[in-house]
C-alpha positions in Angstrom: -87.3 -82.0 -89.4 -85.6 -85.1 -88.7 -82.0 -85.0 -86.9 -80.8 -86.4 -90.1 -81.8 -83.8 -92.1 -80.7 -80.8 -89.2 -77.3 -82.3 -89.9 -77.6 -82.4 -93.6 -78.9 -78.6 -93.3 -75.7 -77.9 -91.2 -73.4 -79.6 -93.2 -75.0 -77.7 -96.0 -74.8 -73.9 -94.4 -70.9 -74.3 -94.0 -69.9 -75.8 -97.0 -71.7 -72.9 -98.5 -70.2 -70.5 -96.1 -66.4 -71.5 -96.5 -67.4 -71.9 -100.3 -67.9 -68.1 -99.9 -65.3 -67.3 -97.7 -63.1 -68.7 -100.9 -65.0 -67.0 -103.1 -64.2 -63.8 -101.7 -60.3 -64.3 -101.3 -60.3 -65.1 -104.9 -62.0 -62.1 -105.4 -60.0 -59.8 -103.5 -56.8 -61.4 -104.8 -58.1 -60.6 -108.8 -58.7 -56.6 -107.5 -62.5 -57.0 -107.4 -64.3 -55.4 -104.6 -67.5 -56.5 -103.7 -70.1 -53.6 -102.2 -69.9 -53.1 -98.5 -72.9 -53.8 -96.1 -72.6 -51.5 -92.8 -73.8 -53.7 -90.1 -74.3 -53.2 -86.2 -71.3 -54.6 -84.3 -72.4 -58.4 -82.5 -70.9 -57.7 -79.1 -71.1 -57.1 -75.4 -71.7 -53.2 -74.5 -68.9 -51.0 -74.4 -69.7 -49.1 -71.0 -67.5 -49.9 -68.2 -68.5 -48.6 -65.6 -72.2 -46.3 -65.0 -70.2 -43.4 -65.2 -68.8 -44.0 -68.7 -72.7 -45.0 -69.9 -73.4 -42.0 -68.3 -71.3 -39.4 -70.2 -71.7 -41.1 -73.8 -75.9 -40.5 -73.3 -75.3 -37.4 -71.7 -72.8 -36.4 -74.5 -75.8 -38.0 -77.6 -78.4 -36.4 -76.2 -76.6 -32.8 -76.0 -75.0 -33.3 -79.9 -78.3 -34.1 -80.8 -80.3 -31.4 -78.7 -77.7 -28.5 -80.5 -78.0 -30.3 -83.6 -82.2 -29.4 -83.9 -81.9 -26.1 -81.9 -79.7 -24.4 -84.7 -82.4 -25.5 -87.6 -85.7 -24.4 -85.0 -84.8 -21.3 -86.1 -84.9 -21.5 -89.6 -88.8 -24.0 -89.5 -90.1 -21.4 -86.6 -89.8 -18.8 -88.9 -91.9 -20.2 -91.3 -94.1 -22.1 -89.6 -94.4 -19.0 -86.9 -96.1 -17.5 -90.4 -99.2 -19.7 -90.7 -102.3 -18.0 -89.4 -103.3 -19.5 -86.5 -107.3 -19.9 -86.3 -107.7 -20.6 -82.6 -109.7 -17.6 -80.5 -106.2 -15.9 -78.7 -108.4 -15.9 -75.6 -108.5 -19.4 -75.4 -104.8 -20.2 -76.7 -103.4 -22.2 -73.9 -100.2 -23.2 -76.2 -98.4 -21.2 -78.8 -98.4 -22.8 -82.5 -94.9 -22.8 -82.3 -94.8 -24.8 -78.9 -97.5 -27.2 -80.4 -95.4 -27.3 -84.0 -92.2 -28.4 -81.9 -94.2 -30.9 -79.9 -95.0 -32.5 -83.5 -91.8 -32.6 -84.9 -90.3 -34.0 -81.6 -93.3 -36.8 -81.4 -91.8 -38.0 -84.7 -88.1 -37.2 -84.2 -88.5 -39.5 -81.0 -90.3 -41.9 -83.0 -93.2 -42.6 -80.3 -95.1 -44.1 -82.8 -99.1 -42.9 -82.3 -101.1 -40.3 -80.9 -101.7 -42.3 -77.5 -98.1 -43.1 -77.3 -96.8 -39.6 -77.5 -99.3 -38.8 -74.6 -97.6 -41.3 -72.4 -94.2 -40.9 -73.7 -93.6 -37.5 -74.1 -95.5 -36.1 -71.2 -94.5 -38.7 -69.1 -92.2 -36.8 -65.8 -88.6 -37.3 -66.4 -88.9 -37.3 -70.3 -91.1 -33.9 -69.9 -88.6 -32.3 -67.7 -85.7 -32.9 -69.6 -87.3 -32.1 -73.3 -88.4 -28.7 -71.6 -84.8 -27.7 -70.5 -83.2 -29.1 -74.2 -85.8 -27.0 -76.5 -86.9 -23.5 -74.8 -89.6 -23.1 -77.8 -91.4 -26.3 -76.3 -92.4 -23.5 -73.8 -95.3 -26.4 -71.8 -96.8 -30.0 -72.7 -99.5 -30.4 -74.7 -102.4 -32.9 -74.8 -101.8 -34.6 -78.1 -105.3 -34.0 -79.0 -104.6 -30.1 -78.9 -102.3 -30.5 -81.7 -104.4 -32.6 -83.9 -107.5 -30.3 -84.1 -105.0 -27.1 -84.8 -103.3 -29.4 -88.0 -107.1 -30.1 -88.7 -108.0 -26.8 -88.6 -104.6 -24.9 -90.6 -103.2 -25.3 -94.0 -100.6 -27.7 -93.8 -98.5 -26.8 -97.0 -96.9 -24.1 -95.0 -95.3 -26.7 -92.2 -94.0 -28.5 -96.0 -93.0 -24.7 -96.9 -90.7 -24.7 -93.6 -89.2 -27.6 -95.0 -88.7 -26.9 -98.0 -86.6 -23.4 -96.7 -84.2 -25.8 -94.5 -83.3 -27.6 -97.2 -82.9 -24.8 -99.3 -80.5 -23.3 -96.5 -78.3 -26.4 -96.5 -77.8 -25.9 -100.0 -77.2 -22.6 -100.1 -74.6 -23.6 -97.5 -73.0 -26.1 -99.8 -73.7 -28.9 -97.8 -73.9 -31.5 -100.6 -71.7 -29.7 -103.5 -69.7 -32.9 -103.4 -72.0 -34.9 -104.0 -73.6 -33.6 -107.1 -73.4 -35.3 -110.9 -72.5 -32.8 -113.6 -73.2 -29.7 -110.7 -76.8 -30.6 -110.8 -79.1 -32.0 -107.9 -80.9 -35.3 -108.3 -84.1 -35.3 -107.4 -86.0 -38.8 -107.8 -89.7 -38.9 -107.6 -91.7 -41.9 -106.7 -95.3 -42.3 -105.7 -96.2 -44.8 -103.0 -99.8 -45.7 -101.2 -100.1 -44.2 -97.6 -103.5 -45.4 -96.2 -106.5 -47.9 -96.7 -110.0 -48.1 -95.5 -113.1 -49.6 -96.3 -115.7 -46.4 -95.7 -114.9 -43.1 -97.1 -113.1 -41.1 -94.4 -113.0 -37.9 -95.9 -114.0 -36.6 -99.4 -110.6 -36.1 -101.4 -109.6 -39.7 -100.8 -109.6 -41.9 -103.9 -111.5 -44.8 -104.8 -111.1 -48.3 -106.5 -112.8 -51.4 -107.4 -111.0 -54.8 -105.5 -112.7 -58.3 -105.3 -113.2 -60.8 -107.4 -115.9 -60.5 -110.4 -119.1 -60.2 -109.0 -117.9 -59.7 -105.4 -116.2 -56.5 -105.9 -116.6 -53.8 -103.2 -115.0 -49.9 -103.1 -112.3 -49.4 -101.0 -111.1 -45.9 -100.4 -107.6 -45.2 -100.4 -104.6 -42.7 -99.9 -101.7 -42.1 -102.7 -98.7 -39.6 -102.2 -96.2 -38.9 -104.9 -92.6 -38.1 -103.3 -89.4 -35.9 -104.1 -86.3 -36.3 -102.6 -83.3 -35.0 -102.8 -80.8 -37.9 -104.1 -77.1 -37.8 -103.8 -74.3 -39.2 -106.3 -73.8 -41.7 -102.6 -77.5 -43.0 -102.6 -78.3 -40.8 -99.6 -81.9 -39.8 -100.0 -83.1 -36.6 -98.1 -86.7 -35.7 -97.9 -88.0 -32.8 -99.9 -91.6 -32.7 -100.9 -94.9 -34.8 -100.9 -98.0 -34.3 -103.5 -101.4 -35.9 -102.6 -103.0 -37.2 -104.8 -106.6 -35.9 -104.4 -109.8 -36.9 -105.7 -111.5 -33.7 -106.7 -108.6 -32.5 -108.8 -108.9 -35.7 -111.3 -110.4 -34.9 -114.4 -113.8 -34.3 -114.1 -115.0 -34.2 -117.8 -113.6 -37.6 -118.3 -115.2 -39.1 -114.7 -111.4 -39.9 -114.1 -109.7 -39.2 -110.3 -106.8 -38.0 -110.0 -103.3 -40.0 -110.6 -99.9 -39.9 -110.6 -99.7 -38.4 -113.8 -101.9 -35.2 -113.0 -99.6 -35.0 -109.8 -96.3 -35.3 -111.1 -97.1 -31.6 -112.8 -98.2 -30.0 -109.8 -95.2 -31.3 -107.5 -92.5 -30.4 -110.3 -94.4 -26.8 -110.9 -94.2 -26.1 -107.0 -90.4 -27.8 -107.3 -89.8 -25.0 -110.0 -91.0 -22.0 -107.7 -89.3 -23.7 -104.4 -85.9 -23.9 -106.5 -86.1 -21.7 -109.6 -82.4 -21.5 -109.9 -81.6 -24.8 -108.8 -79.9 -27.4 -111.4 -82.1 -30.1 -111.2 -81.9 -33.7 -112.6 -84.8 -35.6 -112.0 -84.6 -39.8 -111.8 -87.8 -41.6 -112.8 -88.9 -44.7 -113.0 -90.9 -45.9 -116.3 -94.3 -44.5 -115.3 -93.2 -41.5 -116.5 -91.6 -42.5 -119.7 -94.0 -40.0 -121.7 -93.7 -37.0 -124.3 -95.1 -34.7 -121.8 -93.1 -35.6 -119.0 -89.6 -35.1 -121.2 -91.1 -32.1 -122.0 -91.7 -30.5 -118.9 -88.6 -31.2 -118.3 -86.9 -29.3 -121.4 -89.8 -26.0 -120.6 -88.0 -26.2 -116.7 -84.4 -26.7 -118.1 -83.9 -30.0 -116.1 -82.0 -33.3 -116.9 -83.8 -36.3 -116.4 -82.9 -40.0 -116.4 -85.8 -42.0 -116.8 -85.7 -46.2 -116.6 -87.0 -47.4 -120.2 -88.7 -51.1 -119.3 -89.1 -53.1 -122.1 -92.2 -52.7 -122.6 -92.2 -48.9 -123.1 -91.8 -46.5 -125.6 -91.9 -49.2 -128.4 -90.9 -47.0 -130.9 -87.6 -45.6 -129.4 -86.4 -49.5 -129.2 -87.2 -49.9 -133.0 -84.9 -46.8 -133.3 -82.3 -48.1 -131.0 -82.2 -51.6 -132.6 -82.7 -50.6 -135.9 -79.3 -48.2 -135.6 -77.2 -51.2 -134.3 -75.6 -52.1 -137.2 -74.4 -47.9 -137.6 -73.1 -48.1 -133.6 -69.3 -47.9 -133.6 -66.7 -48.5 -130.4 -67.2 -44.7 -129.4 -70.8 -46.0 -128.8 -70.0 -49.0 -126.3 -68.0 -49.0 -123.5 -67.1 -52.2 -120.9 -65.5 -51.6 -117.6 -65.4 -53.5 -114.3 -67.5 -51.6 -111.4 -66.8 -53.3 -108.2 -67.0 -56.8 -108.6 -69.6 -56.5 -111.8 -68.9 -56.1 -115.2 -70.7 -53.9 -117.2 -71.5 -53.7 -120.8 -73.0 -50.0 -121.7 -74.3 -49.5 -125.0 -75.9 -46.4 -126.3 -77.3 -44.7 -129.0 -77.8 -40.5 -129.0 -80.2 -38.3 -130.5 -83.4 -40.5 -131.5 -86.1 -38.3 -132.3 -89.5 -39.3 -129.9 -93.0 -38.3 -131.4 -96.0 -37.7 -129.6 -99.5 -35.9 -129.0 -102.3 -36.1 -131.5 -101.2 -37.3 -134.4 -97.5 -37.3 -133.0 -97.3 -33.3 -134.3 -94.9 -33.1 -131.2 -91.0 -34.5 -130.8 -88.8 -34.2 -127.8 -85.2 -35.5 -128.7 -83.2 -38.1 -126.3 -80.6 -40.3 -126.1 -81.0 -44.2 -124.7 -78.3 -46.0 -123.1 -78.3 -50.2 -122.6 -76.3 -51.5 -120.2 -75.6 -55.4 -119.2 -74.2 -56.5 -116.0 -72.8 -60.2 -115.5 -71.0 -61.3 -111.8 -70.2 -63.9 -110.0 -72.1 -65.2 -106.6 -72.1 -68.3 -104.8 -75.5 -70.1 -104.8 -77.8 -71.9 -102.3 -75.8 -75.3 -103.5 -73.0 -73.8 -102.4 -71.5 -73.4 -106.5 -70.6 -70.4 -107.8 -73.2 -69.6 -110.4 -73.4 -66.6 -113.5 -76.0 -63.7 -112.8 -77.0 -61.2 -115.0 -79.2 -58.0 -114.9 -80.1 -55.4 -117.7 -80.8 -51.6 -117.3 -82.1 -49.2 -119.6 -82.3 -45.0 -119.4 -83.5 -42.4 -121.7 -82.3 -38.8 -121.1 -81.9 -35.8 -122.5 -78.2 -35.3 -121.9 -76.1 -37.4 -124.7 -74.2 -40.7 -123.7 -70.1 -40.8 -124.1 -67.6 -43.0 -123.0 -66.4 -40.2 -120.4 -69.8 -39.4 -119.3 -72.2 -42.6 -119.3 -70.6 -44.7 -116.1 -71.2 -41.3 -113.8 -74.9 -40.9 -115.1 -76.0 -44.0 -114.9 -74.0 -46.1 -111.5 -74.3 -42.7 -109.7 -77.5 -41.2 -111.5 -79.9 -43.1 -113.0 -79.8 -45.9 -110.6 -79.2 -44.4 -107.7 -83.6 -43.7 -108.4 -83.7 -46.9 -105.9 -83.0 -44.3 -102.8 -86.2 -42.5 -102.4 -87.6 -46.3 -102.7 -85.0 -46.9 -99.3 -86.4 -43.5 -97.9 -89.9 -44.5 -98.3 -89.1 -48.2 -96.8 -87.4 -46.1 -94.1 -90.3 -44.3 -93.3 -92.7 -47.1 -93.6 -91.3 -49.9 -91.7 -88.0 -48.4 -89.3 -89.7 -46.0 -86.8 -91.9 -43.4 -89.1 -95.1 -45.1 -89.2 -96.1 -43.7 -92.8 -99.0 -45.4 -93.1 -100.3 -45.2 -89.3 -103.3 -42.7 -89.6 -102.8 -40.0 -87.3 -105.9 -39.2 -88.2 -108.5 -39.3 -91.3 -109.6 -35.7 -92.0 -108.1 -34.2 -94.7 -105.8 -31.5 -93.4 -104.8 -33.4 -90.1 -103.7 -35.8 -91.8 -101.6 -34.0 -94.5 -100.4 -32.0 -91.5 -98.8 -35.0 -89.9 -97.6 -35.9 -92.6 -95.4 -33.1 -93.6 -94.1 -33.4 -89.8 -93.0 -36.4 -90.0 -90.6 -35.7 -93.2 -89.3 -33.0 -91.6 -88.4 -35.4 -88.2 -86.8 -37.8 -91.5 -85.1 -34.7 -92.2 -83.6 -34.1 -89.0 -82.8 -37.5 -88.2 -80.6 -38.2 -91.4 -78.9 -35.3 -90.4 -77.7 -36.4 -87.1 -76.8 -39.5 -88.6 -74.1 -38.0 -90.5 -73.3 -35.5 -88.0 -69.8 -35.9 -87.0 -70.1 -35.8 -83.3 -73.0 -38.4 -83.4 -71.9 -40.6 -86.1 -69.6 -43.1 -83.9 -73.2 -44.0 -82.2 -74.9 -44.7 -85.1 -72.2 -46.6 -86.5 -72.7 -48.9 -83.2 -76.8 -49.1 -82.4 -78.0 -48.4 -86.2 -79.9 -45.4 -86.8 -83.3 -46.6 -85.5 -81.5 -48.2 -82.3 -79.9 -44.6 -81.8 -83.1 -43.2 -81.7 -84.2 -45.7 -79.3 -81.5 -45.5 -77.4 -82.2 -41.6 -77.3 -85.7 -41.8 -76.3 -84.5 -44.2 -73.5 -82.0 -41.9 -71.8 -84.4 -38.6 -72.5 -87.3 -41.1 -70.3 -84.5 -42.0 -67.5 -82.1 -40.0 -65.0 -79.4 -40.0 -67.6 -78.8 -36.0 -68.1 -78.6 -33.4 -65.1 -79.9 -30.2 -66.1 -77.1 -27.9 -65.2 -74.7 -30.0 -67.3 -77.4 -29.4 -69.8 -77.8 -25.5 -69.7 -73.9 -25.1 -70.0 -73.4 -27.2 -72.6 -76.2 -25.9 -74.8 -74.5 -22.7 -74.8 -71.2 -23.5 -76.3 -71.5 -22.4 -80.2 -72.4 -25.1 -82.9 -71.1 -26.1 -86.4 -72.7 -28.2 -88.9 -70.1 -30.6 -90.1 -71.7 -33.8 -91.8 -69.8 -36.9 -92.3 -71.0 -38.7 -95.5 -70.2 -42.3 -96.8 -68.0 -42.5 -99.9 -69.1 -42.5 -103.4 -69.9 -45.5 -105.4 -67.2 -44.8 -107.6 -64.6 -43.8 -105.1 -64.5 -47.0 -103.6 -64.9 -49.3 -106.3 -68.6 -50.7 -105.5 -72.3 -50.5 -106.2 
């Protein structure tokens, strides 16, 4: 670019930026909030002195260290109960130590197999790991871990899971953060692996290429469930592969995301029988069937309506226009967006062969128009549209909490899943390509997610997060655990003082005025 047109560009980038800067006054001044943005602070460190560093990475890593010592407990006892296949004369490290050494690989976020050797077994990091978690009684090869995952069944590490999160419930740990006293669950399938030669027999299959060059490529699909609070926190819950062999064979079809959503919301219903459960889809599952699986379980659901789907319920819901009244519309400011929510209750759906079944729900509209400052630096008009079907009727006292901190609050498991994918997780590293192993890792790398959120919102860790970001925090972690940060006697003292679980969450959507 010529210097001309760097200046031009310059010239360009503040106008736009004091454009906004106005903008944003003039917003305040009418009452309109925009959505906050929590960013890392742009500044010099903190630390004083080496002392002061000192104590605050002393003081993470013990908060942190208490914070997965009081939930070992609660995963050891499950995962203490799958059978261990390895000869007992040969055992050189207990399950337990080898389950903890798995969790830990992905709490620390090392990142591979090789990496964990170097990391994690590396002298000062060893040392200091060994006197924070007692049940990570020695140091195992990495490789000793993956031929035990290859080898057991890894739903029950996903059971051990499954019970921690039950006990934080049970413990009312997210009461506060319910919609109508019922859990949201939002379930979202995403790809995890790609190859070109068939690793292992239950991976699926699919054409790609252009016509007459196309070649099979063998592939890995998971559908997820997490747990979705009414503040777009999304908490890890459950994973279900999808599998080749359990496709539908008569038909020559593999399996899909279809076939899976029953099995994951049938093991959902014996992992939280009693549970009120409202599940957030996204238009895939816009179906008869789905809805009613969702009536035979006693679950809500919010599912996005595209508008391309379900034809026939948009006839209904256009064709009643002209009988909606003011009780069936509702505008309202929601941050700085205004929203117009139309709706229209009780349309009758029909499916199956020869539509012989019905499943009756209730479709909501709602059209959202704000305000933004463009690349020209002008303020410009933009507009969005959403859509939900559910089984629980739309009022005017009801629909704003169901949809702004429901139904689209569906985006958090996509956050989680970008989480895990591109900010430390490594979802779609293979750990390794035989069936179970890699399962296996899987399931120990959610619960790592798990633990990790958790000491985000702890209270005594939070003020670091807030500074380094939540992966910087881990890194910073993984940096003082690898250096002479921590003295062991300081360590062993601390440890035993009694812990509390007492989480810190962000404010809800509607309590402060934004998206």
């Amino acid at each position: 670019m010529s210097k001309a047109g760097r200046i031009h560009a310059a010239q360009c980038s503040r106008g736009r930026k004091q454009e906004q800067r106005r903008f944003r006054s003039a917003q305040r001044a009418a009452g309109l909030r925009r959505p906050s943005h929590t960013t890392r602070p742009n500044r010099t460190s903190t630390y004083q002195s080496v002392e002061q560093e000192q104590e605050a990475r002393s003081e993470a890593v013990v908060e942190y260290a208490r914070l997965i010592r009081a939930q070992l407990p609660t995963l050891l006892e499950k995962l203490s109960q799958i059978p261990d296949p390895r000869n007992p004369i040969m055992i050189q490290h207990t399950l337990n130590t080898l389950m903890v050494y798995g969790i830990l690989m992905f709490v620390l976020q090392t990142g591979s197999r090789r990496k964990a050797n170097e990391r994690l077994t590396a002298p000062a990091m060893k040392s200091v790991l060994m006197d924070l978690f007692p049940d990570l009684a020695s140091m195992p090869h990495h490789d000793t871990l993956c031929r035990l995952l290859a080898r057991i069944e890894p739903e029950g590490i996903e059971a051990a899971q499954l019970e921690l999160v039950n006990r934080l419930i049970r413990d009312k740990k997210f009461c506060d953060y319910l919609i109508d006293h019922h859990y949201l669950i939002a379930i979202d399938g995403t790809q995890k692996l790609v190859r070109q030669q068939l690793p292992d027999q239950p991976w699926l299959e699919r054409q790609v290429g252009a016509e007459g060059k196309k070649r099979t490529q063998y592939y890995v699909y998971v559908l997820e469930a997490n747990l979705v609070l009414s503040n777009g926190l999304s908490i890890p819950l459950m994973s279900e592969f999808l599998d080749y062999h359990k496709g539908d064979g008569q038909r020559e079809k593999q399996d899909c995301e279809q076939r899976a959503f029953f099995r994951l919301t049938q093991r959902l219903k014996a992992a939280f029988s009693h549970l009120p459960i409202m599940l957030l889809l996204d238009g895939l599952f816009a179906s008869g069937p789905v809805m009613n699986r969702c009536r035979d379980y006693r679950w809500h659901f919010m599912i996005v309506l595209q508008d391309g789907s379900l034809p026939y319920l948009w006839q209904e819901y256009h064709g009643l226009n002209r009988y909606r009244t003011q009780e069936h519309r509702l505008s309202q400011q929601w941050g700085d967006r205004r929203q117009q929510f139309e709706w229209q209750n009780d349309i009758e759906y029909r499916y199956g062969k020869n539509e012989t079944r019905q499943v009756r729900v209730h479709l909501v509209h709602c059209q959202e128009s704000w305000q933004e400052v463009g690349p020209d630096g002008a303020v410009v008009e933009c507009t969005s549209s959403w859509a939900w079907i559910s089984d629980l009727p739309f009022s005017k006292q009801t629909v704003s909490s169901l949809c702004n901190l429901g139904g689209r609050h569906r985006w958090a498991i996509e956050e989680g899943i970008l989480v895990e994918k591109k900010q430390g997780y490594h979802y779609e590293h293979c750990y390794a390509q035989q069936w179970n192993a890699m399962r296996g890792y899987h399931y120990l790398m959610r619960i790592a997610h798990l633990l990790n959120v958790l000491a985000c919102l702890l209270n005594t860790l939070i003020t670091f997060v807030k500074e380094k970001g939540a992966q910087g925090f881990i890194q910073w972690l993984r940096s003082t655990l690898s250096g002479r940060w921590v003295q062991p006697a300081e360590i062993r003292a601390r440890l035993c003082a009694p812990f509390q679980l007492r989480l810190l969450f962000p404010q809800a959507a509607l309590a402060d005025g934004g998206p």
